[in-house]
C-alpha positions in Angstrom: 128.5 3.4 131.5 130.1 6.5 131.7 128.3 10.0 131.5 129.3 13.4 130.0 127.8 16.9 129.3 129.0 18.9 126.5 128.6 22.4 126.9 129.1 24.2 123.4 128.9 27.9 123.1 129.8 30.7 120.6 133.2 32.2 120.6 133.7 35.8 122.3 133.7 38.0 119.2 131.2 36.3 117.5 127.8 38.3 117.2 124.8 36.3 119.3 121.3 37.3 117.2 119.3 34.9 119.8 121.4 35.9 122.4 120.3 39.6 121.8 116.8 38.6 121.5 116.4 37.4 124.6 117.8 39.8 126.2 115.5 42.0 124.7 112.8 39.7 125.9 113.9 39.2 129.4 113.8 43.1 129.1 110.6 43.6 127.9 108.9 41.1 131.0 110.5 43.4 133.5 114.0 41.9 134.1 116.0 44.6 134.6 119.6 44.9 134.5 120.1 41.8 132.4 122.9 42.3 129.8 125.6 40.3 127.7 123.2 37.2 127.3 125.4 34.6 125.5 122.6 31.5 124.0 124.6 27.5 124.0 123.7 24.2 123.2 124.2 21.4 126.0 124.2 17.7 125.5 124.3 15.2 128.1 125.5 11.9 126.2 126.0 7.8 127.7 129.0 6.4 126.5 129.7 2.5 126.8 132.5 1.4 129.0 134.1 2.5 132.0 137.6 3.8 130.1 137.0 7.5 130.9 140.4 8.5 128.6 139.2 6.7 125.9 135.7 8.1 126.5 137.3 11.7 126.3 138.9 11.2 123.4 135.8 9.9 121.6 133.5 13.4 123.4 136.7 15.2 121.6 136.3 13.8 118.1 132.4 14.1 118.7 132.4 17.8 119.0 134.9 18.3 116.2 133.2 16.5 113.8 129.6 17.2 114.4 128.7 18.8 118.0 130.4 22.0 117.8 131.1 24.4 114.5 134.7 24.7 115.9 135.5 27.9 114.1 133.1 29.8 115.6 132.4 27.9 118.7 134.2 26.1 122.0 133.2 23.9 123.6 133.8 22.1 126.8 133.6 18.2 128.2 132.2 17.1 131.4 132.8 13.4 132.9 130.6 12.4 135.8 
């Protein structure tokens, strides 16, 4: 069994509405000095089998074809 994390977030350049609104929240509870918030998606995934290339490879396909909207978002892969 092999574990992973995929960490996807939006490109730099690409406008963050819930980003800014939680800024704008942490703001408004008293957080000050709080700026550039950036929101991502994580998810921690099980893979069958112990081949970690081949489980790389699959993460890979995975996040081009459905976990990450690769034209306005990267992403990044994480094998424990």
């Amino acid at each position: 069994m092999i574990k992973a994390r995929v960490t996807v977030t939006l490109k730099n350049g690409v406008l963050d509405p819930q980003g800014k609104a939680i800024e704008g929240a942490l703001g408004s509870l008293g957080f000050e000095g709080v700026g550039q918030v950036r929101q991502g998606k994580v998810f921690d995934l099980e893979l069958d089998g112990a081949d970690k290339a081949k489980a790389e490879a699959e993460l890979k396909a995975m996040c081009e074809k459905l976990l990450a909207n690769t034209v306005i978002e990267n992403y990044t892969i994480a094998i424990a």
